[in-house]
C-alpha positions, -999 to +999 in steps of 0.1 A: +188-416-032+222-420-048+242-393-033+260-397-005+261-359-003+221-359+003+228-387+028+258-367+055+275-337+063+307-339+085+320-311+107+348-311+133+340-296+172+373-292+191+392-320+171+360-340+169+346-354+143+311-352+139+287-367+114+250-356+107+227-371+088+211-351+064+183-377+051+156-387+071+153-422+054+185-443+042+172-474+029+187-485+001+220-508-004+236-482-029+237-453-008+249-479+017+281-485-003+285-448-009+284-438+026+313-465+038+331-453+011+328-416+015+336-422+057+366-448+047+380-416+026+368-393+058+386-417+083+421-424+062+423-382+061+410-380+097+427-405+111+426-417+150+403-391+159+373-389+178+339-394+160+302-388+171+279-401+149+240-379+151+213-396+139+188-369+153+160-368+127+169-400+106+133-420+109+145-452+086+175-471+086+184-504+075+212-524+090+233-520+059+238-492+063+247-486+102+272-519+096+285-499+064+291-467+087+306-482+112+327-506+093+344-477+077+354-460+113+366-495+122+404-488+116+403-457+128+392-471+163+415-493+160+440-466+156+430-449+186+401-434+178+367-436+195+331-433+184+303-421+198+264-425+186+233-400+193+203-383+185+188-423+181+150-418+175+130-457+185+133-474+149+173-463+145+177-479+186+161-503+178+182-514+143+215-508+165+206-529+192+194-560+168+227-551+152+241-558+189+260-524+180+248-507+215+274-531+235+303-521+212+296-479+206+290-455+236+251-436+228+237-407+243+207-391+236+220-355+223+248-341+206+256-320+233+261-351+256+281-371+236+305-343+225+309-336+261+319-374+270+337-379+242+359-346+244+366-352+281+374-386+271+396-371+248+413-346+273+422-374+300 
């Protein structure tokens, strides 16, 4: 998979940002790339928003490509910004804890719960 449209779709919920991902398996370094590359694009436009990342259905994952993602919504959180992770099946929880990335990014389970936090996060 080279695309990085086959990999996300992006929407934004009441001035969040939220990313979904559209393939189940992302495994492979060039779709990596393409997918930092496409959210550095998504952040600079977006910038200093709120972001919820789903993973709900994604079943493979290699760290390259959670490091890539979040790499990319780096200067936006630096700007401000916030970002949220859900929808984490056991293999994706697992990669973002050995990736240490559950002590830097809030999780919850749904989309539903992590807009909510993250838009009354947002509000205060």
């Amino acid at each position: 998979m080279s695309r990085t449209e086959d990999i996300i779709s992006w929407t934004e919920q009441n001035g969040i940002v939220v990313v979904k991902f559209i393939a189940k398996e992302v495994f492979d370094i060039e779709s990596a790339e393409e997918l930092a590359g496409q959210l550095r694009q998504l952040a600079q436009a977006k910038g200093g928003r709120q972001w919820v990342i789903d993973f709900t259905g994604v079943e493979l994952i290699i760290t390259p490509v959670v490091s890539g993602l979040l790499s990319a919504l780096r200067s936006d959180r630096e700007s401000g910004g916030d970002i949220a992770l859900c929808g984490m099946g056991e293999t994706v929880s697992r990669v973002i804890e050995l990736a240490r990335l559950d002590r830097v990014f809030y999780t919850f389970d749904t989309l539903a719960e992590a807009l909510a936090a993250v838009g009354a996060k947002q509000s205060s």
